[in-house]
PABA-993910 format. One line per 5 residues: number of its first residue (from 1); their letters; for each residue x, y, z of N, C-alpha, C. Coordinates in steps of 0.2 Angstrom, whole numbers. Each point is the difference from the previous one (the first is absolute). Example, Ala and Ser with C-alpha at 12.3 -4.5 7.8 and 13.67 -1.06 7.14 Angstrom:
BEGIN
1 = as = 66 -28 39 -4 6 0 4 6 0; -2 5 -4 4 6 1 -4 5 3
This chain:
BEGIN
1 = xxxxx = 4 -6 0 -4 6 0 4 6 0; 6 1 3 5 5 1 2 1 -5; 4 -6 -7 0 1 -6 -4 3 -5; -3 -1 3 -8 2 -6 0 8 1; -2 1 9 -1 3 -1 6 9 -2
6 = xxxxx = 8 -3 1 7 3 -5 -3 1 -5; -3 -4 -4 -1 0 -7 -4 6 -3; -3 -1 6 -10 6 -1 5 5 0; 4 2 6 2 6 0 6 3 -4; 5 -5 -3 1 3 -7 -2 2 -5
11 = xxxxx = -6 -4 -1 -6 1 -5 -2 7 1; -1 2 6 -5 8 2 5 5 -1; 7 -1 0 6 4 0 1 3 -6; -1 -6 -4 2 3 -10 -6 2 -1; -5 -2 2 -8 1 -3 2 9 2
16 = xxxxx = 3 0 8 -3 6 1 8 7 -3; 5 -5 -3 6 6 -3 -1 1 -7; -5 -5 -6 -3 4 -6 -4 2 -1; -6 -1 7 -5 9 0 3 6 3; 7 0 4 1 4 0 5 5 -6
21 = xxxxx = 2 -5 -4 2 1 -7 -5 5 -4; -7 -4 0 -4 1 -5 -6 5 2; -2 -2 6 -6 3 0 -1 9 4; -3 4 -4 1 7 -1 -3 0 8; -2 -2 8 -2 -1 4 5 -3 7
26 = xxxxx = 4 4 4 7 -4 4 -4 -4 3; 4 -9 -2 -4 -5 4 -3 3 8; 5 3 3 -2 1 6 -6 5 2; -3 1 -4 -8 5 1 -6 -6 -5; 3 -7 -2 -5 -5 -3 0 3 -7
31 = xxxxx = -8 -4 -2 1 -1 -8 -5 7 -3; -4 2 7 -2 6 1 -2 6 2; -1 5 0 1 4 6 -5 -2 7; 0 2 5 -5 0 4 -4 3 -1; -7 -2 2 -7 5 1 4 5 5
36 = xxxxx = -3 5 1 0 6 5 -3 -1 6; 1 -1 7 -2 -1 4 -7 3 1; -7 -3 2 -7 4 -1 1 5 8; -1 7 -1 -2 4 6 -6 0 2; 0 -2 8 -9 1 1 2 5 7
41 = xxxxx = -5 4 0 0 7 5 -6 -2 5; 1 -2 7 -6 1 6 -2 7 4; -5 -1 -1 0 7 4 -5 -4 6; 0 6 8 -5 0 3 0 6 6; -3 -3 5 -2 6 4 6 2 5
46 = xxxxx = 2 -7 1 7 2 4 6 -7 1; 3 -1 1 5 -6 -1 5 1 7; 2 -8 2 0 -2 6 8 -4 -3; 7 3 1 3 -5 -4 3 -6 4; -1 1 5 3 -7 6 6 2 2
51 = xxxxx = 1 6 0 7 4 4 -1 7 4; -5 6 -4 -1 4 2 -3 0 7; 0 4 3 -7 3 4 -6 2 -1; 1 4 -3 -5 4 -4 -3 -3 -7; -7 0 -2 -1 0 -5 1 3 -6
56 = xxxxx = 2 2 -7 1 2 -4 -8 2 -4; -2 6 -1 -6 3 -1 2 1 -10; -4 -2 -2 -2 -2 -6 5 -1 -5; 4 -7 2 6 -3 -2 -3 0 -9; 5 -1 -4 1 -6 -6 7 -4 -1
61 = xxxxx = -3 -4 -2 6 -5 1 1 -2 -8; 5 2 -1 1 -2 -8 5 -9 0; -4 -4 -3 3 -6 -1 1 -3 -7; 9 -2 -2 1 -3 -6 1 -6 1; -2 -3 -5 -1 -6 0 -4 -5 6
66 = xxxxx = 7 -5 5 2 -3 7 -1 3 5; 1 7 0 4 6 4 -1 5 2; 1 2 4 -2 9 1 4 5 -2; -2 4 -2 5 2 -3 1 9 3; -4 3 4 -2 4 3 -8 2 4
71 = xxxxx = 1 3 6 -8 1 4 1 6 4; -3 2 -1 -1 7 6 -5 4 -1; -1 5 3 -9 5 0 1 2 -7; -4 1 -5 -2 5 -4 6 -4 -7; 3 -3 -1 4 -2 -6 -2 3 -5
76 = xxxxx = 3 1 -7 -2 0 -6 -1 -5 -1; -6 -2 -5 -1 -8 -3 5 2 -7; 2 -5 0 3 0 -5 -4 -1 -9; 0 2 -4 0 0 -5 -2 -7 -4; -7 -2 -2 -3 -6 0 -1 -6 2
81 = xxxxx = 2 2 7 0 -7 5 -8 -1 1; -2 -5 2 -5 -2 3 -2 3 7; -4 3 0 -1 3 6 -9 -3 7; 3 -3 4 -7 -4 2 0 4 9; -5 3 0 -1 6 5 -5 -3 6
86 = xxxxx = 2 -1 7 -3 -6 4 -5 4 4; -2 6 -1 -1 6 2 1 1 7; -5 -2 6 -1 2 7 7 -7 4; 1 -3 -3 4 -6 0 9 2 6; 1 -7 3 8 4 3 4 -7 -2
91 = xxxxx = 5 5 -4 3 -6 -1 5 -2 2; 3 -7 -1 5 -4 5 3 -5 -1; 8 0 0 3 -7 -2 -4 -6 3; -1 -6 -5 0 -4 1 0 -4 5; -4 -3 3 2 -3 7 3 -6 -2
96 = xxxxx = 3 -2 7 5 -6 -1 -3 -3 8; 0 -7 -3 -2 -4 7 6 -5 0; 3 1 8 7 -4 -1 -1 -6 2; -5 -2 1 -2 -7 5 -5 -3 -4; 0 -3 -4 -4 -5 -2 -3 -6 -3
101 = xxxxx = -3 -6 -3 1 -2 -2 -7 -5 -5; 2 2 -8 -4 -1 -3 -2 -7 -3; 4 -5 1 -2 -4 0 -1 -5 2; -3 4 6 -5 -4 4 -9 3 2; -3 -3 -1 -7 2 1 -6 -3 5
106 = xxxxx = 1 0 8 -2 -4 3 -6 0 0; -4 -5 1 -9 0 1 -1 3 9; -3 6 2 -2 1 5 -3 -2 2; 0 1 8 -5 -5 3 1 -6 3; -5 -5 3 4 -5 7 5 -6 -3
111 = xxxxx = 2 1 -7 6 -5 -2 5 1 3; 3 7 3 4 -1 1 8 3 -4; 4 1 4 8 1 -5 3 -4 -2; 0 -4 5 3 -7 -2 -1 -4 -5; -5 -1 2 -4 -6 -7 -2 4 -5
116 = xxxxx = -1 6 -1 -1 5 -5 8 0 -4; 6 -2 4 5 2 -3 1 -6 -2; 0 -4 1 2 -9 -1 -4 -1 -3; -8 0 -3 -5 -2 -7 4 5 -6; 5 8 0 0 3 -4 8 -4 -2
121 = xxxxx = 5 -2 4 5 -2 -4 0 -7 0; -6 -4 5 -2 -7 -6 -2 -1 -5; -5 6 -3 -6 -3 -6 2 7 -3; 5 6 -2 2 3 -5 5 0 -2; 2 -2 -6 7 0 -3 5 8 0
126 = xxxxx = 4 0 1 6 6 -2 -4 5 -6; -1 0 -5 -4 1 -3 -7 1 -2; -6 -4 4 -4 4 1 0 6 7; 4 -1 2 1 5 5 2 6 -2; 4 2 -6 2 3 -3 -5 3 -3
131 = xxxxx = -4 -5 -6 -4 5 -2 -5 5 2; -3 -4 7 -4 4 7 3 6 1; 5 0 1 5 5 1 0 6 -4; 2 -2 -6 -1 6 -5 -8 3 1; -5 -4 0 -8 3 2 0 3 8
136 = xxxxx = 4 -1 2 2 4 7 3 7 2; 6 -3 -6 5 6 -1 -5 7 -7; -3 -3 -3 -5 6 -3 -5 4 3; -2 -5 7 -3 5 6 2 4 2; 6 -1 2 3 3 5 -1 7 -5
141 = xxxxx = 6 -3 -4 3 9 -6 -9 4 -1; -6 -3 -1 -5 4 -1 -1 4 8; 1 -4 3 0 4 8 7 6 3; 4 1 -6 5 5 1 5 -5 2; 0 -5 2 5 -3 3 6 0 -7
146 = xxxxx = 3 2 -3 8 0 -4 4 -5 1; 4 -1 8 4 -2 0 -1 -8 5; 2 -6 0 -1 -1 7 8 -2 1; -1 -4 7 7 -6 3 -3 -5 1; -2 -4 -4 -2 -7 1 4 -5 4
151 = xxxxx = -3 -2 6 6 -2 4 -3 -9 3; 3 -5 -6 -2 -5 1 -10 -4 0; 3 -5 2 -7 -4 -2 -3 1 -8; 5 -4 -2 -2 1 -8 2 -6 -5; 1 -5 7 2 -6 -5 8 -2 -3
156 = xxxxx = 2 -2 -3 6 1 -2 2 6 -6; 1 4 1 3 8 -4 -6 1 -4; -7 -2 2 -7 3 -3 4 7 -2; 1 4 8 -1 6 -1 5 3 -7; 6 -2 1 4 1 -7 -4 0 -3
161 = xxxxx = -4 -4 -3 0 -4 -8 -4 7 0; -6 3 2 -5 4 2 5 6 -2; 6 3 4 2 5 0 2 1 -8; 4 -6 -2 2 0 -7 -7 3 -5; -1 -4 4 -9 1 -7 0 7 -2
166 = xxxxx = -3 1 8 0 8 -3 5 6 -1; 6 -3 4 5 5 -4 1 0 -10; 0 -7 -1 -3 0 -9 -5 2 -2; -3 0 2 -9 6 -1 -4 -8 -5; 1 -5 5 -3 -6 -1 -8 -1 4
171 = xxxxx = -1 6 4 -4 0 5 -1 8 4; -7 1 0 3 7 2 0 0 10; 3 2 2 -1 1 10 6 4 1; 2 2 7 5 4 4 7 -4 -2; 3 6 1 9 -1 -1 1 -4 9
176 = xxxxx = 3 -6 -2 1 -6 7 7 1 1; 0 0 6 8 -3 3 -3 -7 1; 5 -5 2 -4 -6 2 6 -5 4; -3 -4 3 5 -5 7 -2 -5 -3; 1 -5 -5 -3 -5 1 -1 -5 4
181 = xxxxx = 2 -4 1 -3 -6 7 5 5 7; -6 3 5 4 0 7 3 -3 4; 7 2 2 5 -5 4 -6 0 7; 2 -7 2 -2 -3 9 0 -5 2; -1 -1 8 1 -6 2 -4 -4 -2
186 = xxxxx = 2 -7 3 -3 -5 -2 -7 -1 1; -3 -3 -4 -9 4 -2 -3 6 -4; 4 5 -1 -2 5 -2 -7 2 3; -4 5 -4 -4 1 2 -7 -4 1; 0 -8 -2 -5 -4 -1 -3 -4 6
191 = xxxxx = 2 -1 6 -4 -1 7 4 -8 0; -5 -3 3 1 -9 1 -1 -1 -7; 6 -3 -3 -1 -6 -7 2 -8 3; -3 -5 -2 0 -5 0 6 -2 -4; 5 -3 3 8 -3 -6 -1 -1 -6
196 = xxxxx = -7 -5 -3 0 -1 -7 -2 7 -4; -2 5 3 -1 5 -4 6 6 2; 4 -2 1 4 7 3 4 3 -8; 1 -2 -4 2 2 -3 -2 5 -3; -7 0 0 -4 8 -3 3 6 5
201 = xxxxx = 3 0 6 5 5 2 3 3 -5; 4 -4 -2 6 2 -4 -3 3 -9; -6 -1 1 -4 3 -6 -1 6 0; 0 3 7 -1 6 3 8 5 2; 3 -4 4 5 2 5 7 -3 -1
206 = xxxxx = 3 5 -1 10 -4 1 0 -2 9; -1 -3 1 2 -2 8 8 -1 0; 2 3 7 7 2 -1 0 -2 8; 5 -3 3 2 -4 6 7 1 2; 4 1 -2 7 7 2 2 3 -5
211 = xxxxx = 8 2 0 0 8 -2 1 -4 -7; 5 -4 -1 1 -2 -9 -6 2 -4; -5 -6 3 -7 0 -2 -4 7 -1; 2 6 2 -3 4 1 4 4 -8; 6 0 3 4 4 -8 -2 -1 -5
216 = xxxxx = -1 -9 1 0 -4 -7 -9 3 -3; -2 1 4 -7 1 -1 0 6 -3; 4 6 4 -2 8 -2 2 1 -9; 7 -5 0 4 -2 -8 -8 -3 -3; -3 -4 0 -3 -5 -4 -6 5 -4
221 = xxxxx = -1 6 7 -6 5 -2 1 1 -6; 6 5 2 2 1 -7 -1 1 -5; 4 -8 -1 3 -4 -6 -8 0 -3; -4 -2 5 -7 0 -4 -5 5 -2; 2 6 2 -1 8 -3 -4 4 5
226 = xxxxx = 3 -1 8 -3 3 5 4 8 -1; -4 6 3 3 5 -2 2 1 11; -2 -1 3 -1 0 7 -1 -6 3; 3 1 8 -2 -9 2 -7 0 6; -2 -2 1 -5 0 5 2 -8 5
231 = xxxxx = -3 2 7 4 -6 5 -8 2 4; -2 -6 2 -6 -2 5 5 -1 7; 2 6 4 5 -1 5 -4 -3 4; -7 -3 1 -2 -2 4 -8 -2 2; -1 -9 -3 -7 -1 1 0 -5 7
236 = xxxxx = -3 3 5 -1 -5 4 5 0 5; 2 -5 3 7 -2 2 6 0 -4; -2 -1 -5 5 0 -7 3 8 0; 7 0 1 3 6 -2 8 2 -1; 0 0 -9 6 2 0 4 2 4
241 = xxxxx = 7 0 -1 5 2 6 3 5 -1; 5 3 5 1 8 -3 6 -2 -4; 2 -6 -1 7 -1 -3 -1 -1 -6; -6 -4 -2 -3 -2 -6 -3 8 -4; -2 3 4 -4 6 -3 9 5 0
246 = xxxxx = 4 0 1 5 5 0 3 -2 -7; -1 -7 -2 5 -3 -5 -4 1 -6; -8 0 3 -6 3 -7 2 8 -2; 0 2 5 1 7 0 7 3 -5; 3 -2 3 9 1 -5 0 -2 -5
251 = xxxxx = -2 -8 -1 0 -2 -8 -4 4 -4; -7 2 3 -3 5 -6 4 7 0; 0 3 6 5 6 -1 7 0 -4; 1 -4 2 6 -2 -6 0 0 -8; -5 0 -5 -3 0 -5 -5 5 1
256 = xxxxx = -1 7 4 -5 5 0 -6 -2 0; -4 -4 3 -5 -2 0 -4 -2 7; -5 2 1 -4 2 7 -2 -5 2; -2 -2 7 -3 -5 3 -5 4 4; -6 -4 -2 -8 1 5 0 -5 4
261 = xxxxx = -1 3 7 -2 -6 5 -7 0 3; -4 -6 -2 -4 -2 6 0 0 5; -2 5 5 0 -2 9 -2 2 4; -2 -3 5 -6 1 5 2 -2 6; 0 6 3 4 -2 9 6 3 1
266 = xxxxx = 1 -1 8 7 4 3 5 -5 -6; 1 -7 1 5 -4 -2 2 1 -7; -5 -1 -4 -1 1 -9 3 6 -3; -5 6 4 5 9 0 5 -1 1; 4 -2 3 5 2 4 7 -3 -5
271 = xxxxx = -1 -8 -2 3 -4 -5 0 6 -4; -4 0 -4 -1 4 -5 4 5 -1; -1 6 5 2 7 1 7 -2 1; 4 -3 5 5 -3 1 2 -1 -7; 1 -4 -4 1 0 -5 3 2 -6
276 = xxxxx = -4 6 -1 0 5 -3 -2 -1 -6; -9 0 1 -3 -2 -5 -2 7 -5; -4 0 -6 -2 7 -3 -8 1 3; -5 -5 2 -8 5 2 -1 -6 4; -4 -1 5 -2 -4 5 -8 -1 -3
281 = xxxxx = -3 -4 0 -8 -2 -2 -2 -3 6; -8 5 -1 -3 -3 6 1 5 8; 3 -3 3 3 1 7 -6 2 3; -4 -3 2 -6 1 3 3 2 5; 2 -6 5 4 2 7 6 0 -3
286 = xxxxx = 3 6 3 8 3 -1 2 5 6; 3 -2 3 4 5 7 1 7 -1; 0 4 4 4 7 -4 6 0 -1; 5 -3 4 8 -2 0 1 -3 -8; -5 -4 -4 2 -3 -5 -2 6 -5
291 = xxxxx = -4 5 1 -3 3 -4 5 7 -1; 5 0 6 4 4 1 8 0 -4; -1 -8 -1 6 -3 -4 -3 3 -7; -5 -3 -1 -3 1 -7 1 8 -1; -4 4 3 3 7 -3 7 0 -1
296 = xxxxx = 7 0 6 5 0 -1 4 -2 -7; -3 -6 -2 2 -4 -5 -3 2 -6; -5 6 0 -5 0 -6 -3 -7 -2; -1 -4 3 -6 -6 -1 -6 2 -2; -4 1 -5 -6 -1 1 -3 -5 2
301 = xxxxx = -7 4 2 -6 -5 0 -6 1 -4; -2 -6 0 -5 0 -4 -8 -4 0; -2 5 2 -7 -2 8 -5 -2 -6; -2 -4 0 -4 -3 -5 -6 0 3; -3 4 2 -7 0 2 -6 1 -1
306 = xxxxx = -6 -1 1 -6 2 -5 -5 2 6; -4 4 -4 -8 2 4 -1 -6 4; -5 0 7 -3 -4 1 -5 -4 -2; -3 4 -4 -6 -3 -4 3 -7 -6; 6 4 -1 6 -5 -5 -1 -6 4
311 = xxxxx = 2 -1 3 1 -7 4 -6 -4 4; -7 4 0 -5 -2 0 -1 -4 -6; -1 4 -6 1 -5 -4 3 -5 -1; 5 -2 1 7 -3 -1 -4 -6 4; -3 0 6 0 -5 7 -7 -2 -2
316 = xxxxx = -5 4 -4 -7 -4 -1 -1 0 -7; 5 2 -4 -4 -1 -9 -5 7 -2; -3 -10 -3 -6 4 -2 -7 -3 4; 1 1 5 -4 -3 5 -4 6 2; -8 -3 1 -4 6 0 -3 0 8
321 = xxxxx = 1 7 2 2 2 7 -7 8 0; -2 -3 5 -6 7 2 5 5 0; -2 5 2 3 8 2 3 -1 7; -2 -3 2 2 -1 9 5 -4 0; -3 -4 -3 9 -6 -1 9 5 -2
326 = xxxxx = -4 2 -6 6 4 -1 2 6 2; -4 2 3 3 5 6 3 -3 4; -2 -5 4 4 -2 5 7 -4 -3; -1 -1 -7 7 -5 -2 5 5 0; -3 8 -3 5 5 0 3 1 6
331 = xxxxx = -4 0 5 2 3 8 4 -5 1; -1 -5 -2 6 -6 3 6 1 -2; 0 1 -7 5 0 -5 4 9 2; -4 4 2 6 6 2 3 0 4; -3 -5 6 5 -2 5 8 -6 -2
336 = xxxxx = -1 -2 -5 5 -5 -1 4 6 -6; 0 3 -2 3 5 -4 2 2 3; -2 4 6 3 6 6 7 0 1; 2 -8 0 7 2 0 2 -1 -5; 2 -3 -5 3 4 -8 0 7 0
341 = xxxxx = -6 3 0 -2 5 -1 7 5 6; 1 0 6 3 1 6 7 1 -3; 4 -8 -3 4 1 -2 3 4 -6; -5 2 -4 3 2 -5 2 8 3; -5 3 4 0 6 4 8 0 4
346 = xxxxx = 1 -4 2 5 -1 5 7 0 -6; 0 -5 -6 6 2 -5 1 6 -4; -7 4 0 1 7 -3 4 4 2; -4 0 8 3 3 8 9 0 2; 2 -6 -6 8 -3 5 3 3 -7
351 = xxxxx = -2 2 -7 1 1 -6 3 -4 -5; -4 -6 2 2 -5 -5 -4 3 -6; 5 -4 -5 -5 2 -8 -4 -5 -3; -5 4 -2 -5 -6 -2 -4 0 -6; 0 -5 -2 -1 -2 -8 -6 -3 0
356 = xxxxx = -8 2 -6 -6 -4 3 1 -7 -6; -4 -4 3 -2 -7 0 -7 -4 1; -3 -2 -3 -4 -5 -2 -1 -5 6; 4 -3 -3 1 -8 3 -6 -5 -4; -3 5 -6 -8 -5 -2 2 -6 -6
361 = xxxxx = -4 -5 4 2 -7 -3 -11 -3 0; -2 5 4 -8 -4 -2 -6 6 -4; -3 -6 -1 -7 3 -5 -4 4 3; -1 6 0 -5 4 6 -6 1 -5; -6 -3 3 -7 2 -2 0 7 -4
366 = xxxxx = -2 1 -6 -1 5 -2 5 5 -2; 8 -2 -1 3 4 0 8 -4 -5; 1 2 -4 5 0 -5 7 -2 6; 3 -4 -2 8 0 4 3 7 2; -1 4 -4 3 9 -2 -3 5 6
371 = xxxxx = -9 -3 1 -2 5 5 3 -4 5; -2 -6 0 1 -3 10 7 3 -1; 7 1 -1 4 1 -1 1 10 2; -2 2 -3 1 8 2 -5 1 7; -5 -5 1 -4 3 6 7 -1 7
376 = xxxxx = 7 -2 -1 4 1 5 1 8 4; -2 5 -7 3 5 0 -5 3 7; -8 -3 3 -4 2 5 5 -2 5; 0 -7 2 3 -3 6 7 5 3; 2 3 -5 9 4 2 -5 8 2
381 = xxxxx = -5 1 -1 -2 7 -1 -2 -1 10; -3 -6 0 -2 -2 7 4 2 7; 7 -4 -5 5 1 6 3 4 2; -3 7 -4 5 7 2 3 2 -7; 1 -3 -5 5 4 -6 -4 4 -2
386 = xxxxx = 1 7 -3 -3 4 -4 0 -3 -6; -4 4 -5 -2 -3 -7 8 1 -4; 4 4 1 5 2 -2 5 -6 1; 1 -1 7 5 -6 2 -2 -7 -4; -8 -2 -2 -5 -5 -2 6 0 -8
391 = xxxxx = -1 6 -5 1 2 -4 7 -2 0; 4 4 1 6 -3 0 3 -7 2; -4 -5 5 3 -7 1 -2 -3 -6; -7 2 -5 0 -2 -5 2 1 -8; 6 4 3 0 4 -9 10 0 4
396 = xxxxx = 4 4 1 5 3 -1 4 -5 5; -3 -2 7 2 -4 5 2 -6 -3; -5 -1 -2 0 -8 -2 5 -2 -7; -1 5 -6 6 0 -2 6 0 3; 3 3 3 5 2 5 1 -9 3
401 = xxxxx = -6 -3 4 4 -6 1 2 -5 -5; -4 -1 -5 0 -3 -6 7 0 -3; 3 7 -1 6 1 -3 -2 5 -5; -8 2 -3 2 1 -7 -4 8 0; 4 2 5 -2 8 2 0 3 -7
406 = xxxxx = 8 -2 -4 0 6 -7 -4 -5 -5; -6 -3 0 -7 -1 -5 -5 0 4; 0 -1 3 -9 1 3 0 3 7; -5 3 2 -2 2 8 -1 9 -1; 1 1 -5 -2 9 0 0 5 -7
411 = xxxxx = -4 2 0 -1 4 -6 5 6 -1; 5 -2 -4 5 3 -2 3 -3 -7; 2 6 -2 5 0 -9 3 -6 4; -1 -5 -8 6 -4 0 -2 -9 4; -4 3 4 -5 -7 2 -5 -3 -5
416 = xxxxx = 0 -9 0 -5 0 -2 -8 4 0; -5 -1 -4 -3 4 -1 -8 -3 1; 3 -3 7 -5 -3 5 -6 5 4; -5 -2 -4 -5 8 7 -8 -3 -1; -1 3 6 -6 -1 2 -6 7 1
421 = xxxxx = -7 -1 -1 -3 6 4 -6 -4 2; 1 6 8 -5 -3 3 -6 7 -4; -4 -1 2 -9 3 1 2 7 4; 1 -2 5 0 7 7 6 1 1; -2 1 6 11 3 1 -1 -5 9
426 = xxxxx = 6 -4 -3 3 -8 5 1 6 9; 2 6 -3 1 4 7 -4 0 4; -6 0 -2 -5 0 2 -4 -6 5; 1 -2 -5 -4 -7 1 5 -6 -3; 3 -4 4 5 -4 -4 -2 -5 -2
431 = xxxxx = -7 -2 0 -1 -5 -6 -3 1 -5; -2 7 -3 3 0 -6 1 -4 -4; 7 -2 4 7 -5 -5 -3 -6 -1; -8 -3 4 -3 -5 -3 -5 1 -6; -1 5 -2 -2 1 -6 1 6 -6
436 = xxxxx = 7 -4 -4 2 4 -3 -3 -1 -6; 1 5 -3 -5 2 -7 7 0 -6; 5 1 1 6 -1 -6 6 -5 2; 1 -1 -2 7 -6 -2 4 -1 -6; 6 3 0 6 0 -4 4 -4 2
441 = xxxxx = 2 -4 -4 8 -3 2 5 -1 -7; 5 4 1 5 -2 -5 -2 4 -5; -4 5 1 -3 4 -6 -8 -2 -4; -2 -6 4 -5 -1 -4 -7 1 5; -3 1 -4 -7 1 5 -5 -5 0
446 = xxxxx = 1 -3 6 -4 -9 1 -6 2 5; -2 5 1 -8 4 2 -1 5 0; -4 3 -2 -1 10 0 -10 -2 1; -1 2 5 -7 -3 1 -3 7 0; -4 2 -4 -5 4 1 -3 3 3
């Protein structure tokens, strides 16, 4: 194959030294010229660019092609670009949701996580998880979602094969970072398996049991087209070690590439932050000494929370409930929330930075993967953030932990040409950013709703 393929490439060498003889065109601009970049101009009432303070009062944003190309108050439009004017509208980079995961889709309701997660990686193949996927990944983009961090439970490199799709424009959805199979202990995340079925773990999970295992695992990501690593520091009893996670840690730092840690508790945070991980997931319970380390370190977190009414659904379906029922399931459910909610307060408080996240893996009655997904942006309003702070963990923040601050997270020349508008102004009211009326990405317009 190596000879062959020598041959191809002298082939392409002479092919390409007598059009450079012959043809009135330098091979290096092709056989002919490019089309001209298409300019399209947004206007609206005000623009929120995921950096500022202040709102921008009657921005236009000139964009070529991919790209921004310029944004500020009152611009010249340039000279027969397309111009789509979002009137009363506020517009705003792209959200990015750093924690997610689209190829999973759990049935809510009294099945369970367990057995919810063990019927979807017995009875769907790599592949149809995928395709779910891209129908998941189109939701999200219609709900302003741009970007995510898929971060595991996706089969073996589902999420790749997905990411690849649509970086080919083979499928349309969000620009993906993605981890495929999450490092962890023995089990992973699937509860009591029976010996003759254990091997569906490993359909899910790299299980790693000392430091070799652990390197070999963060290399194997890789090799298989992980862009980040993600580590489950701890289901159950089960919990990585700080030695195993230091050796994770390094080896991806070592090749510039980030680690997401799962973990929940003084023990899991502590590994983690000890460590020197890049965002912490979850952290229900976290100590303020860990959360102290975590700002020191610039650790994010990334509190994956939802409304309460979210996880009513989540625990009953679509189970039909008087008004009394579901009042009282709320009232239960804001008392088990109380503390998430407490901690994110308390990481704000120590200045940790914070990135928002999802964490949505289930089908919520009546609602697109994309809503149940941005409804996070209410539970963080709950716990004390301003819509500004809300705003930024979803746009500019979250770039920043991703790596990919100079393409996406803010509206600015030279950025992708990712943008969103809500209806009202998110200042205001920050869910809004649950019902956005415009979607750009990469220069195209995948909604302009009426």
């Amino acid at each position: 194959m190596r000879v062959h393929h020598a041959v191809l490439c002298g082939a392409m060498a002479t092919a390409g030294s007598f059009l450079a003889a012959w043809s009135p065109v330098p091979v290096t601009q092709g056989l002919k010229a490019e089309a001209k970049p298409k300019v399209v101009v947004l206007r609206a009432a005000r623009l929120l660019d995921g950096k500022s303070d202040a709102p921008i009062q009657n921005p236009v944003v000139i964009v070529e092609g991919d790209r921004i190309k310029a944004a500020g108050p009152n611009l010249p439009v340039p000279a027969g670009a397309e111009v789509i004017d979002l009137g009363g509208a506020t517009l705003l980079p792209g959200l990015i949701d750093s924690h997610t995961h689209l190829l999973s889709d759990f049935e809510p309701g009294s099945l369970g996580e367990d057995s919810n997660m063990l019927i979807t990686v017995a009875t769907m193949s790599t592949a149809d998880r995928a395709l779910m996927g891209a129908a998941l990944g189109r939701e999200d983009l219609e709900a302003g979602i741009t970007t995510v961090r898929d971060v595991g439970n996706s089969g073996r490199n589902g999420d790749v094969a997905l990411r690849d799709a649509i970086n080919r424009g083979w499928v349309t959805g969000p620009r993906m970072m993605v981890s495929t199979r999450a490092l962890a202990a023995a089990g992973g995340q699937l509860g009591k398996i029976a010996p003759p079925a254990q091997n569906l773990i490993d359909e899910e999970y790299a299980v790693i049991a000392n430091v070799d295992e652990a390197r070999r695992a963060v290399r194997q990501a890789f090799y298989d087209g992980a862009d980040c690593i993600k580590v489950i520091v701890n289901t159950g009893p089960r919990v990585v070690s700080l030695e195993e996670m230091k050796a994770i840690v390094e080896e991806a730092h070592r090749v510039k590439r980030k680690v997401a840690a799962h973990a929940i508790g003084d023990t899991a945070t502590r590994i983690a932050a000890e460590a020197g991980v890049d965002s912490i997931e979850h952290a229900y319970i976290v100590p303020d000494d860990v959360l102290k380390m975590m700002a020191d370190k610039k650790i994010f977190l990334v509190p994956t929370d939802g409304p309460a009414e979210e996880y009513v659904d989540l625990v009953y379906g679509d189970k039909k409930m008087t008004a009394e029922e579901r009042r009282q399931a709320l009232q239960e459910m804001q008392k088990l929330v109380a503390t998430s909610r407490d901690r994110l307060a308390r990481a704000m408080k120590a200045g940790v930075p914070i990135a928002a996240g999802s964490d949505m893996y289930y089908r919520l009655p009546g609602k697109t993967r994309g809503q149940a997904s941005v409804a996070m942006v209410r539970a963080y309003a709950e716990s004390g953030m301003t819509p500004q702070q809300i705003i930024r963990a979803a746009t500019s923040n979250a770039a920043d932990l991703l790596g990919w601050q100079n393409g996406v997270g803010s509206i600015e020349a030279g950025k992708f040409a990712d943008i969103i508008a809500a209806a009202g102004d998110p200042l205001k009211d920050i869910s809004e950013l649950e019902r956005v009326k415009f979607v750009m990405k990469g220069g195209a317009v995948i909604k302009n709703a009426k």
